[in-house]
BAZA-837758 format. One record per residue (C-alpha): residue number from 1; residue in three letters; x, y, z. Coordinates in steps of 0.25 Angstrom, whole numbers, padded with zeros to 4 digits. Each point is the difference from the previous one (the first is absolute). Last residue first. Layout:
<dovos>
- NUM / ALA / X / Y / Z
...
</dovos>
This chain:
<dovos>
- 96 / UNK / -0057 / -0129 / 0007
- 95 / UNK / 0003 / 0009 / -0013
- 94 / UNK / -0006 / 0013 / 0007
- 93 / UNK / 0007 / -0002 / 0012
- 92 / UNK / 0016 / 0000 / -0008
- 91 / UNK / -0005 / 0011 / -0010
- 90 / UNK / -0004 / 0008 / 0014
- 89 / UNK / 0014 / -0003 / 0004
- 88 / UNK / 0009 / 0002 / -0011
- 87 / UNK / -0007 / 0013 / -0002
- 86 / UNK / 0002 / 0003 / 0017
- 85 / UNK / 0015 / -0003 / -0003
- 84 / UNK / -0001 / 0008 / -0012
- 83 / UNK / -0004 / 0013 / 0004
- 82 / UNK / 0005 / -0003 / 0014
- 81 / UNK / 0017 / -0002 / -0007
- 80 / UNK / -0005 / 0014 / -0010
- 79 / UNK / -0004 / 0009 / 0011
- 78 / UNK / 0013 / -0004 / 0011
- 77 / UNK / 0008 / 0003 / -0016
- 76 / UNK / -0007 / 0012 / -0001
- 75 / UNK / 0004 / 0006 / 0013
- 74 / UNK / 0014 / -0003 / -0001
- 73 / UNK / -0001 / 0008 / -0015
- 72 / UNK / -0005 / 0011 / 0007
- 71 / UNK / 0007 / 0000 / 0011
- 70 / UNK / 0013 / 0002 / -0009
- 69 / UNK / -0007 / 0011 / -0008
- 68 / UNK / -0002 / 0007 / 0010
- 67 / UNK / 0014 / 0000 / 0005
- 66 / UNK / 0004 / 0002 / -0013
- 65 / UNK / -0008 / 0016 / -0001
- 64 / UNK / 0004 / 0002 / 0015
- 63 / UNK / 0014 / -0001 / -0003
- 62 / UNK / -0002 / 0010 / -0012
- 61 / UNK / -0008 / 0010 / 0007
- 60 / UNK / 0011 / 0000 / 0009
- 59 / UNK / 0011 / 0001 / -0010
- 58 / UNK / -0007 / 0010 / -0010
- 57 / UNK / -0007 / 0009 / 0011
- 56 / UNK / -0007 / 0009 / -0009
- 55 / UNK / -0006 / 0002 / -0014
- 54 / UNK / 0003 / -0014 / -0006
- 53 / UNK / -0001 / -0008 / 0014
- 52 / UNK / -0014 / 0003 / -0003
- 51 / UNK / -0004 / -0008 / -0012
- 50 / UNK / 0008 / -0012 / 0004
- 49 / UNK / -0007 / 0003 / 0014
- 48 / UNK / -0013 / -0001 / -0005
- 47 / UNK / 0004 / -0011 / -0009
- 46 / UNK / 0003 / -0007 / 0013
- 45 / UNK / -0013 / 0003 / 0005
- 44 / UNK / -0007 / -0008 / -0008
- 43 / UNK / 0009 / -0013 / 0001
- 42 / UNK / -0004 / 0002 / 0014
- 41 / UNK / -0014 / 0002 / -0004
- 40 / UNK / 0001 / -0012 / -0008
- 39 / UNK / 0005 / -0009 / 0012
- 38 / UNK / -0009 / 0005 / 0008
- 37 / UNK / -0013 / -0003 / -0007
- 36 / UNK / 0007 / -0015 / -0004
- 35 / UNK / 0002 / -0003 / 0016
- 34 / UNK / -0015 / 0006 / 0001
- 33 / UNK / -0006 / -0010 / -0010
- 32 / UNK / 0006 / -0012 / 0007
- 31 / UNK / -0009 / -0009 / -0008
- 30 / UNK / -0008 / 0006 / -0010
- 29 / UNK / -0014 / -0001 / 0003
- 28 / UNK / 0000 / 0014 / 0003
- 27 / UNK / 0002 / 0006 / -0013
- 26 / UNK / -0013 / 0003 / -0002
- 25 / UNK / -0003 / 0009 / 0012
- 24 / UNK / 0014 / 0007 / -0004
- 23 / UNK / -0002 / 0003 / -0014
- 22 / UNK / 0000 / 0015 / 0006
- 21 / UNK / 0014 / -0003 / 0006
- 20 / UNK / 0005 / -0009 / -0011
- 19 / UNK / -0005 / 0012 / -0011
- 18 / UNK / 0008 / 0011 / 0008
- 17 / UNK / 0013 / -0007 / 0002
- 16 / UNK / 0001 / -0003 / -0017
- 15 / UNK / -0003 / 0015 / -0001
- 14 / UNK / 0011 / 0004 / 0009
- 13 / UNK / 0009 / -0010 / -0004
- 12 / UNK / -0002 / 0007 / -0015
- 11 / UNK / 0002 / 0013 / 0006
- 10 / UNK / 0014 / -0005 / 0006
- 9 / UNK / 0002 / -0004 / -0015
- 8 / UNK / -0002 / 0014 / -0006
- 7 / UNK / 0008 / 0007 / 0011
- 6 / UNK / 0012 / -0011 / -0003
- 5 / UNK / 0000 / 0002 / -0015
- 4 / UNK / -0001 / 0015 / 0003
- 3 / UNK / 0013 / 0001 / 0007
- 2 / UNK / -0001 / 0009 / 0011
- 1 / UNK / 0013 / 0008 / 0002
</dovos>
């Protein structure tokens, strides 16, 4: 059975995706742009498969869901330690 609280925010993911792909040129100053790209499509399609695993294939669908939730999260972390390691950086060069 889908719950609507978890369609709704799957749409929401899918909205927020939308804007950082068309945002895309602007975004590109951001260090490691593409680590943070992929780590939100994986967080993405995990709401695709919490959405799913509601109408078939509970289990699977359910092991999938975590596993992308797990590189998700890995991903993020690798995006967040260059963010700031390339911020600490430029702060560091642009002081000296």
């Amino acid at each position: 059975m889908i719950q609507e609280n978890e369609l709704i925010t799957f749409i929401l993911c899918l909205g927020a995706l939308f804007f950082i792909i068309i945002n895309y040129v602007k975004l590109k100053s951001l260090p490691g742009l593409r680590i943070f790209i992929i780590s939100f499509t994986l967080f993405t399609m995990g709401w695709f498969f919490t959405v799913i695993e509601g109408v078939i294939f509970e289990e699977t669908f359910n092991l999938i869901e975590h596993m992308c939730y797990i590189c998700s999260s890995i991903m993020m972390i690798i995006w967040t330690l260059i963010f700031f390691k390339k911020r600490s950086v430029n702060e560091f060069n642009r002081d000296n």
